[in-house]
N, C-alpha and C positions, 0 to 999 in steps of 0.2 A: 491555404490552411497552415496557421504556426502548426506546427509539430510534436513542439514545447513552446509552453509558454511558463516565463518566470519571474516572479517577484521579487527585488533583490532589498534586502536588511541588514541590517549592523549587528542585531543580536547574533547568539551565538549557535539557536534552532533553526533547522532546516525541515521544512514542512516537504516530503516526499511525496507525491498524489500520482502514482504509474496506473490507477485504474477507473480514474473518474471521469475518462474521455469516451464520448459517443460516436464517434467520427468512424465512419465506413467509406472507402472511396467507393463510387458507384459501379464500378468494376468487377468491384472484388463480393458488396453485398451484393448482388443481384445471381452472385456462385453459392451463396449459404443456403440455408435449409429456410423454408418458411419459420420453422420454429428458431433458427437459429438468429433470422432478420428482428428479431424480439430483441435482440440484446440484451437480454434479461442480464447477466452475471456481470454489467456493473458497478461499479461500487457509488451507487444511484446518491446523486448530491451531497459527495465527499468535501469539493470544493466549498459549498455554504455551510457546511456543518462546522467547516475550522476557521473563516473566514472573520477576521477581526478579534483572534483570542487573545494573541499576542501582539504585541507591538515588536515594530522591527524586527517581525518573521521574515526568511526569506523561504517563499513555496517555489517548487520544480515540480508541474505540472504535465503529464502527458493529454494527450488532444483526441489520439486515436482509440480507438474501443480493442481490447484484448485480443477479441476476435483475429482480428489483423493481426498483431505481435502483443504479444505479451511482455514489456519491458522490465518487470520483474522478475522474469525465468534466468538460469543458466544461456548466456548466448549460447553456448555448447549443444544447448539442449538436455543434459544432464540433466535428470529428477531432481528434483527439493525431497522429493522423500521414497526416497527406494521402498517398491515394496507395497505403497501403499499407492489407492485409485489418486490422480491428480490429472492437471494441466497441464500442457507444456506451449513450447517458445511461440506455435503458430498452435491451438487447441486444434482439435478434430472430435470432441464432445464436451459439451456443455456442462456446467454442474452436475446435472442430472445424469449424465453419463449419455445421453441421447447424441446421433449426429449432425454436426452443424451445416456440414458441407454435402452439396448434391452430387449424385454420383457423379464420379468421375472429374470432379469439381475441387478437392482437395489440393492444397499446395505442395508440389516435388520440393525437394531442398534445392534446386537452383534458385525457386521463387523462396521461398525462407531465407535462403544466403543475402536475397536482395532486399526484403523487409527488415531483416537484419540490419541491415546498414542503412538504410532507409528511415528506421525510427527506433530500433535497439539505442545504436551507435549516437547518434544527438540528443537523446534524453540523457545518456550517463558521461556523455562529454559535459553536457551542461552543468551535471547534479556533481560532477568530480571539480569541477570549475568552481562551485558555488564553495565545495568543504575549502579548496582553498586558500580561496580568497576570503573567509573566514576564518581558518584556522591562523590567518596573519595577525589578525587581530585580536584573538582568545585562543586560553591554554586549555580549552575542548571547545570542540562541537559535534552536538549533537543531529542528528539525521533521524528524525520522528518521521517512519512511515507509517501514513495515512490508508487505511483502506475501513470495508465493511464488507459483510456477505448475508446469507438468510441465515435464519437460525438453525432450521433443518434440512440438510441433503444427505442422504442415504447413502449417495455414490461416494461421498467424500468422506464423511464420519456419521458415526454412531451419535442416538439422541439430539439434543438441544443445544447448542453452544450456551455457554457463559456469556452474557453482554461485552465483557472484556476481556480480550483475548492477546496476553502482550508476548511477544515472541524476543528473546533474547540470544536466539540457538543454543542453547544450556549453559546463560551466563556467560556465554563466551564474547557477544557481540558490545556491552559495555559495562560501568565499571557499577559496580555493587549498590554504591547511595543515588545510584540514578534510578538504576532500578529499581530501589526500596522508595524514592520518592513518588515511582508511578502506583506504585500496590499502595503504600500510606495515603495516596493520594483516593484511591479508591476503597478504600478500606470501609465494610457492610456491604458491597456491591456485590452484583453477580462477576465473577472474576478469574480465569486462571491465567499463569505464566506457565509459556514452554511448555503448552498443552498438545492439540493439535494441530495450532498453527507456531512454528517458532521463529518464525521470520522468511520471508524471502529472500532470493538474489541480493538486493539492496541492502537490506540488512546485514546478511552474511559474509557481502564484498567491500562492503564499506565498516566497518565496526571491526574498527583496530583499536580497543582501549589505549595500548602500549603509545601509540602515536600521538593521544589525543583525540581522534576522531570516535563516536560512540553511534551506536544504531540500535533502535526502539523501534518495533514493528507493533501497530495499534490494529486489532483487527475488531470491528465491533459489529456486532449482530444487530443487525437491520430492525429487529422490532423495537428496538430501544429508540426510533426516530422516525419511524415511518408509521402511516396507517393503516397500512398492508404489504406484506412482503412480495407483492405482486404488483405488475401494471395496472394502472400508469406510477407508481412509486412516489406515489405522494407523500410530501411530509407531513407529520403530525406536529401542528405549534407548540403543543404544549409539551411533548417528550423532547423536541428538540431543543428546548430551554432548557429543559433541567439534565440534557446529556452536555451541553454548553456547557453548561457550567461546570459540571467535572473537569471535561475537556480542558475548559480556561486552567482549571484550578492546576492540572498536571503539566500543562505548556508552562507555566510561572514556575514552577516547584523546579522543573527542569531548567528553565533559563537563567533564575538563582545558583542554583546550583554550578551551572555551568561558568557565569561569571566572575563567581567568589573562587574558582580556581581548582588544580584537582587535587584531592587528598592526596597525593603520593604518585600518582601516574594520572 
């Protein structure tokens, strides 16, 4: 099994995908919980949803399903959000808050320290590989990560999410007209920025405006493409066309953008 798998492009967007992998070694599902061997909380056909928007994308894809590592999280393990219900680096509840792992089945931190290094460590070698050997080339780039989730989980947040959900960590992770070109670009949509999701790990460790490097966290609720937000997570053809094409319409707006150079920083 790749680990990562990655596509590599001249432009100057980088397509993040750390949650669109179903991969469980046999080992380790057959420790989960029946409900947890569901795999439900992946970011169910992240990979075809973006998959020919852009030309001379380059995507950094993980392989393995969250469950396992979480390549988004804090390696540290540190919360993305103090305070509030979430996920962490190796999960122990699912969306829903339910347990995934059978008694006495859960991972110690020697086994985390080794998944850690194991598939943390060569997703963000690769994805730190990728800004560089793009930023040689262009005076930004940009790091669009890719995800989706359900509309409603109780454990995580209140109500319905907004179809687009773009996480910036309060403006901090890139520079103003990039951000204004995703919200323009959506604009009439269901939509909030630095809502309840403001970005991930990647987002927040990568998105150094000052440097040229920029981070855009896309989190989009699952009914805007699927048939049902449950197994088996089938697409709906026709939501997924007309979410495409926003999609296209905001990977453009950004890779323009990125080309013609940056305003000032």
């Amino acid at each position: 099994m790749n680990r990562v798998d990655v596509i590599e492009g001249d432009g100057p967007v980088i397509l993040g995908q750390p949650h669109g992998g179903t991969v469980v070694p046999e080992a380790i599902f057959d420790r989960l919980t029946p409900l947890g061997q569901r795999l439900a909380d992946a970011d169910w056909h992240i990979g075809a949803l973006y998959d020919g928007l852009l030309p001379a994308v380059t995507v950094v894809r993980a392989n393995v399903h969250r469950y396992v590592l979480d390549v988004n999280r804090d390696p540290t393990g540190a919360s993305l959000y103090p305070g509030q219900n979430t996920t962490g680096l190796v999960p122990l509840t699912d969306f829903d808050g339910k347990p995934l792992w059978r008694d006495g089945q859960a991972p110690g931190e020697p086994e985390v320290a080794e998944r850690r290094e194991i598939y943390h460590r060569p997703y963000h070698s690769e994805l730190a590989r990728q800004i560089a050997r793009l930023r040689a080339r262009h005076d930004r780039v940009i790091v669009y990560d890719c995800h989706s989730i359900r509309s409603r989980l109780p454990f995580l947040f209140d109500g319905r999410l907004p179809v687009f959900n773009i996480g910036t960590n309060d403006a901090t992770t890139c520079a103003p007209d990039l951000a204004l070109a995703v919200t323009e670009g959506l604009a009439g949509q269901s939509v909030v920025r630095d809502g309840r999701f403001k970005g991930g790990w990647t987002t927040r460790h990568y998105g150094q405006p000052q440097i040229g490097v920029h981070a855009i966290q896309m989190e989009l609720a699952q009914r805007a493409y699927l048939t049902e937000e449950a197994a088996p997570w089938t697409l709906d053809p026709g939501r997924t066309a007309r979410l495409r094409e926003l999609l296209a319409d905001i990977l453009h707006r950004l890779d323009r953008l990125a080309r013609s150079g940056p305003p000032g920083a």
